[in-house]
C-alpha positions, -999 to +999 in steps of 0.1 A: -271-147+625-272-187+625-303-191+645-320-161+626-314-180+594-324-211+605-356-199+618-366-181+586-357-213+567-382-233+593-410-209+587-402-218+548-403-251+553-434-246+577-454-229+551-444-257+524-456-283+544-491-269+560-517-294+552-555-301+555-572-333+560-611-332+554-632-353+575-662-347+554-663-331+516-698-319+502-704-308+464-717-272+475-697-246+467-676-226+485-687-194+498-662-168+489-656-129+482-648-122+451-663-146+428-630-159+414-647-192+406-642-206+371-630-174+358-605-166+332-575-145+342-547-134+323-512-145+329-500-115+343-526-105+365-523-095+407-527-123+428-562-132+435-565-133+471-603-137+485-619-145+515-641-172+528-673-158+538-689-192+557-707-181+584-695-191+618-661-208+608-632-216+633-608-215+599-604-225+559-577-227+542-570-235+502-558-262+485-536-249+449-528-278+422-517-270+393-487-286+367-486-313+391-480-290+419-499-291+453-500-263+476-521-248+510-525-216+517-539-212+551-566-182+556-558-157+582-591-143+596-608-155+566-586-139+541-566-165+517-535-144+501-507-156+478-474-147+481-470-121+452-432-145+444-455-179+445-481-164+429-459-150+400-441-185+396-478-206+400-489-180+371-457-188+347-462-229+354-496-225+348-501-206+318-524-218+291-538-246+316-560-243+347-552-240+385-576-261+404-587-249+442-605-264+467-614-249+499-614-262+534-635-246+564-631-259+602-666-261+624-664-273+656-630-294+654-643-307+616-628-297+582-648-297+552-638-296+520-662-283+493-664-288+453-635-276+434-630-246+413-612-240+385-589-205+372-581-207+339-547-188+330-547-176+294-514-168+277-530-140+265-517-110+284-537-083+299-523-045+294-505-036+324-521-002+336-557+009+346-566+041+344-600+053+361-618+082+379-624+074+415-655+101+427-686+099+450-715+079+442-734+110+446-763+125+425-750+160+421-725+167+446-688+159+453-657+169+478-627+151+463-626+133+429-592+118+410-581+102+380-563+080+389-543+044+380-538+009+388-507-016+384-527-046+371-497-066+378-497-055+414-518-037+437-502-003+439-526+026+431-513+064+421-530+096+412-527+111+380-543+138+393-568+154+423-588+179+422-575+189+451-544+196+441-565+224+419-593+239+433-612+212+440-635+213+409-645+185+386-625+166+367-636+140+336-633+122+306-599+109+303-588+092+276-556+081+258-544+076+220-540+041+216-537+029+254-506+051+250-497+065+286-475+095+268-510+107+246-538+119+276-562+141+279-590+154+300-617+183+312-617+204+341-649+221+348-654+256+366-627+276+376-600+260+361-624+251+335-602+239+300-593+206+277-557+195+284-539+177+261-508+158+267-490+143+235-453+144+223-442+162+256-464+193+250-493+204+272-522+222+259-554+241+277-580+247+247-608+271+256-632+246+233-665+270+238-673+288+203-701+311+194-710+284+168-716+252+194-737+248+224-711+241+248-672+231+255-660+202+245-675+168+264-670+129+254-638+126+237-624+099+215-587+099+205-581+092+161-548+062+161-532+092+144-531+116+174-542+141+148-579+140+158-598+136+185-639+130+181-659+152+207-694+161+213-711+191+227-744+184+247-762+206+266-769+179+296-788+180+327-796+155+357-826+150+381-830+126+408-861+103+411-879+095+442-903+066+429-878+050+400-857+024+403-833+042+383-822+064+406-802+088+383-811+104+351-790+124+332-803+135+295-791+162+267-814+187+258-792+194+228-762+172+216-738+172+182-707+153+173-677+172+155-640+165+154-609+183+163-580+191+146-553+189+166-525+203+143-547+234+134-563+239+164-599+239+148-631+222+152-651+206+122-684+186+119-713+182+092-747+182+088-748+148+089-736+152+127-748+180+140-788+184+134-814+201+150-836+170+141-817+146+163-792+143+191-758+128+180-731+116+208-707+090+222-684+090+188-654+064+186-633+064+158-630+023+140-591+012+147-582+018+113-590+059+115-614+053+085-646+051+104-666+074+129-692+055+145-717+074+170-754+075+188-782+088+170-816+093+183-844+090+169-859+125+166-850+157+192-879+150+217-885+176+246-865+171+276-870+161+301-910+159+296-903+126+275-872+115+291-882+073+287-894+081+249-857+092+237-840+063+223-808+062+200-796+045+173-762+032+164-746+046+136-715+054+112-702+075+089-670+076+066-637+099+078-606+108+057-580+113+081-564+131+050-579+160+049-608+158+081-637+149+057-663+130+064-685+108+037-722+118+022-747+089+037-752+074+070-753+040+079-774+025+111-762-004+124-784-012+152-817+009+146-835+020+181-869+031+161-877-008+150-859-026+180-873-002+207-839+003+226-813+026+231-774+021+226-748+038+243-709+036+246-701+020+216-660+007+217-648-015+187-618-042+194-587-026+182-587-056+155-613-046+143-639-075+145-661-068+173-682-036+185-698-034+224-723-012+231-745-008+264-783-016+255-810+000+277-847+007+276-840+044+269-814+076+270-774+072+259-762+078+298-771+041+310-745+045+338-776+041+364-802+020+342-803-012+361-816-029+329-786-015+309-768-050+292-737-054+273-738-066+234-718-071+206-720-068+170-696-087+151-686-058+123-677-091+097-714-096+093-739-073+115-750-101+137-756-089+176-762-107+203-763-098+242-730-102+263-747-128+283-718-143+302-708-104+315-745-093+323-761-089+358-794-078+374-781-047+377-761-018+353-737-027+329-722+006+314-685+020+302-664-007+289-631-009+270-604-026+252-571-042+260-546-036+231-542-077+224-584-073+218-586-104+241-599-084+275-623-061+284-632-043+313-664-024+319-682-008+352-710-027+369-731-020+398-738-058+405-723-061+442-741-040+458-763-011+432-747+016+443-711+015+437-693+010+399-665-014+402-646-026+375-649-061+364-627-079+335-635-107+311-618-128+284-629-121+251-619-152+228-614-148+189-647-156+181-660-129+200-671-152+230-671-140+268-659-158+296-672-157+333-656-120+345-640-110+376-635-084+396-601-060+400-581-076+426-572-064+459-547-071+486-575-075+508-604-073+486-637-080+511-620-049+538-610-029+503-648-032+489-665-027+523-647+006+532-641+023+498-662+046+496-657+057+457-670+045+431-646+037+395-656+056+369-648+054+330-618+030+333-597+025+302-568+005+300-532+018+295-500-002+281-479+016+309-480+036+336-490+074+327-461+095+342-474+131+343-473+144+378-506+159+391-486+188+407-471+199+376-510+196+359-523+219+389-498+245+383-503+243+342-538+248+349-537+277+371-509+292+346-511+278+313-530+302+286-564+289+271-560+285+235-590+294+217-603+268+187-614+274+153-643+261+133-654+246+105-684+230+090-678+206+061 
């Protein structure tokens, strides 16, 4: 037991005391995966392990000061990872100041040491859970599809739920009241088709299809009350192109917005929501419940003959929660017919201040527009202004909130066109954006090269969701659908 001890408390002091000596230092950068260079991160975030990607390297190896602390980390096959116990304690030191790093890489017998980076640690927390759906980058097809969540504080992953713990059809469109883990709901498509609400310990399955909309129940968007939730009904196809470099294009033929009553089971909209004359969709309600913001387009063009022509607008529209009214005029915020884009996926900070939407050429489903930006409009006085600190070369799509207001996350296609991750990026009180980074992994550059999913809509949670997928499955296949009302105000 002695010598058992003693050797563990060697290898301590071992690892305390590895060092690195550069013989030569150049001001290049380093060349690692992810990009966790000059990045802000919040306090409580996973540890950022990454590799060193320099070609033809005998070994690297990190050197970590911060609060007068100095530390190497020695790579193992490339791979630098902090201990999750260091990291934790480097994190609580180094709150509200930066942690500088510079990496060393060994060549034939010499170490080099290249120019510093710094990660900022704000104070600022992050909300502890991820929620996301994990499915095929496919175009129309898919075996196995999840929703599923992620310990931001760690790197453990759970299901919510498979589809194949149903019958293997198609699952979508979670969301949560408030980030609230207890308050959930989602679609299932096809045979198990239904909307299932979770909230206050009771599970519903709506049958949302009425003879007087054009389809179930599609993008949702939870009232702070629980008492509503925004939908819209689209009628929505997809082709494939062979000679655009959008590969993907999904479009609605037909789209309206309307809201549903939880309480009385019973679906209302207006004229001012549902027209023939244009197609309305993507509603989120403003944080104080008072608001309904959603796309417009500009007229109901044929589709999918003028597919690039169909452009939407960015509107609102008043809502008493009191009695599910909504108000007599429309107001456009960001106008598609005199700027000649298209918004989609508008989400407003949960203070209030600040609204991000996706910008693209054309269409509200920018998911596969490589030209589809981030921007914000602060609400205090119209002004917008591209997201340029979060935008790449490639698509920038469905972003959302932390609860503090201070982080978003949103789904890019940046690393390598083809599969969504999800990135994450300080949002400062003035509405400013900071360099973002990707989710962390315990092995990120293995974890990115052989996961073959891609993340789709991920939303953050304030804890972990704790509604077993089992108990969904068998709900689904023996709950009874409740059938909605409906009501035009």
């Amino acid at each position: 037991m002695k010598k058992f001890m003693f050797a563990v408390l060697m290898c301590v002091v071992c690892s305390c005391s590895y060092n690195v000596t550069s013989d030569r230092q150049t001001d290049a950068e380093p060349s690692i995966f992810p990009d966790y260079k000059d990045v802000t991160v919040p306090c409580n975030i996973a540890p950022l392990n990454f590799s060193v990607t320099e070609e033809n390297a005998d070994a690297a190896a990190v050197k970590v000061e911060y609060d007068g602390n100095v530390r190497f980390v020695k790579a193992r096959n490339g791979l630098v990872s902090f201990g999750m116990r260091f990291w934790d304690s480097m994190m609580e030191d180094a709150s509200g100041s930066d942690i500088t790093m510079t990496v060393f890489v060994k060549k034939n017998g010499v170490w080099t040491s290249y120019r510093p980076f710094t990660v900022s640690v704000s104070e600022d927390e992050i909300d502890p859970y991820l929620a996301y759906r994990l499915i095929p980058p496919g175009y129309t097809m898919w075996k196995e599809m999840s929703i599923s969540q992620r310990n931001l504080e760690n790197y453990r992953e759970t299901k919510i739920y498979s589809n194949l713990q149903g019958k293997g059809n198609c699952v979508n469109c979670h969301t949560f009241r408030d980030r609230d883990p207890d308050d959930m709901l989602f679609h299932m498509r096809s045979e198990l088709g239904g909307t299932y609400i979770f909230r206050d310990g009771i599970k519903e399955k709506l049958d949302t299809k009425t003879d007087s909309t054009i389809s179930a129940l599609v993008y949702p968007y939870w009232h702070t009350s629980g008492d509503y939730v925004a939908f819209t009904v689209n009628t929505t196809n997809e082709v494939v192109h062979t000679r655009n470099r959008n590969v993907v294009e999904v479009f609605d033929e037909a789209a309206d917005v309307l809201v549903y009553d939880v309480n009385r089971h019973e679906i209302v909209t207006s004229d001012l929501l549902s027209s023939d004359k244009a197609f309305e969709t993507l509603p989120p309600f403003s944080p104080d419940g008072r608001s309904l913001y959603f796309c417009s387009s500009v007229a109901a063009l044929p589709m999918p003959e003028r597919f690039r022509e169909i452009k939407f607008s960015l509107c609102r529209i008043d809502f008493n929660p009191e009695d599910c009214s909504f108000g007599t005029q429309v107001d456009t915020l960001f106008n598609a017919r005199t700027e000649d884009r298209s918004v989609s996926f508008p989400r407003i900070s949960p203070d209030g201040k600040y609204l991000v939407f996706a910008l693209g050429d054309y269409g509200n489903f920018t998911i596969w527009h490589k030209e589809a930006d981030l921007y914000c409009i602060d609400l205090s006085n119209g002004e917008v202004s591209p997201m340029s600190a979060l935008n790449s070369d490639d698509a920038e799509s469905y972003h959302s909130w932390s609860s503090n207001s201070r982080w978003l996350t949103f789904g890019t296609r940046r690393d390598d066109g083809l599969y969504t991750k999800p990135y994450f990026a300080y949002i400062d009180s003035e509405g400013n954006a900071r360099k973002p980074f990707l989710l962390p992994q315990k092995n990120p550059l293995k974890y990115y090269q052989t996961h073959m999913y891609a993340y789709n809509i991920p939303e953050f949670v304030s804890g972990k969701v704790k509604y077993d997928g089992r108990e969904i499955a068998d709900f689904a296949r023996e709950g009874k659908s409740m059938k909605l009302g409906y009501k035009r105000k």
